[in-house]
C-alpha positions as CSV (number, residue, x, y, z in Angstrom):
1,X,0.0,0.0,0.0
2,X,1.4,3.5,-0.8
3,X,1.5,6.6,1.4
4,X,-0.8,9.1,1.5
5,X,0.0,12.1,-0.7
6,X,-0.2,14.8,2.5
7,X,1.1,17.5,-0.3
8,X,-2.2,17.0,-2.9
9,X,-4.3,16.8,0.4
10,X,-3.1,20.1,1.6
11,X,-2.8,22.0,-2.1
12,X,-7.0,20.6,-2.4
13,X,-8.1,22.3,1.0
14,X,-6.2,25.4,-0.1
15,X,-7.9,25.7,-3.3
16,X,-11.3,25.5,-1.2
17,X,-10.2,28.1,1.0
18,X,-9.1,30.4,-1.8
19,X,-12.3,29.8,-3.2
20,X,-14.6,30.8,-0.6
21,X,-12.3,33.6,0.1
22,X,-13.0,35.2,-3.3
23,X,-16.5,34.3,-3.3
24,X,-16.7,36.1,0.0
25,X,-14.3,39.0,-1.0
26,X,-17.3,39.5,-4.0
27,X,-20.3,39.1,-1.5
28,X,-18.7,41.9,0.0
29,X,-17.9,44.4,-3.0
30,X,-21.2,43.4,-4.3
31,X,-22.9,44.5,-1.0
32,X,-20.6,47.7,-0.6
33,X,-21.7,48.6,-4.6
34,X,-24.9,48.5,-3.8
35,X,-25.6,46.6,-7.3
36,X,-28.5,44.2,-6.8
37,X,-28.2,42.3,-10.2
38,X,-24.7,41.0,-9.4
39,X,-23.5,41.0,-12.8
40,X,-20.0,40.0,-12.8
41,X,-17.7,37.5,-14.2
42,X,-15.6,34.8,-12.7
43,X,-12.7,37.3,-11.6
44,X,-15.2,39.5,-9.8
45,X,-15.5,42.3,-12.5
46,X,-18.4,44.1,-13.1
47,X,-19.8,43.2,-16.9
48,X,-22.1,45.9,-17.1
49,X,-20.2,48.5,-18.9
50,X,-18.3,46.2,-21.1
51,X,-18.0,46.8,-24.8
52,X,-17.9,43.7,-27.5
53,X,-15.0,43.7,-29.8
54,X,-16.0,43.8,-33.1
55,X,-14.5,41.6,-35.8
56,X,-12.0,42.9,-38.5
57,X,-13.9,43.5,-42.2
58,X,-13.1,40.8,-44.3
59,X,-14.2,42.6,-47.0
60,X,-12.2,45.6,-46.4
């Protein structure tokens, strides 16, 4: 039987603290805003104000 892998055990609970840390960390901003949609992406930016890119002309 092999040993346990204490290293991948630890790195996995620090990812779920990290995790709820950021999810907390935007709770808060979210709450401090004052925006009750909660539009934002996965980093915590707001997505309201954000402009497409358009694509390049092909025809140009």
């Amino acid at each position: 039987m092999g040993r346990p892998n204490y290293s991948h055990s630890k790195r996995q609970r620090e990812i779920v603290k990290k995790q709820k840390r950021e999810e907390k960390l935007a709770k808060k901003l979210e709450k401090k805003s004052g925006s009750p949609d909660g539009a934002t992406d996965e980093a915590g930016e707001s997505v309201e104000n954000v402009e497409p890119t358009e694509a390049p002309n092909p025809d140009a």
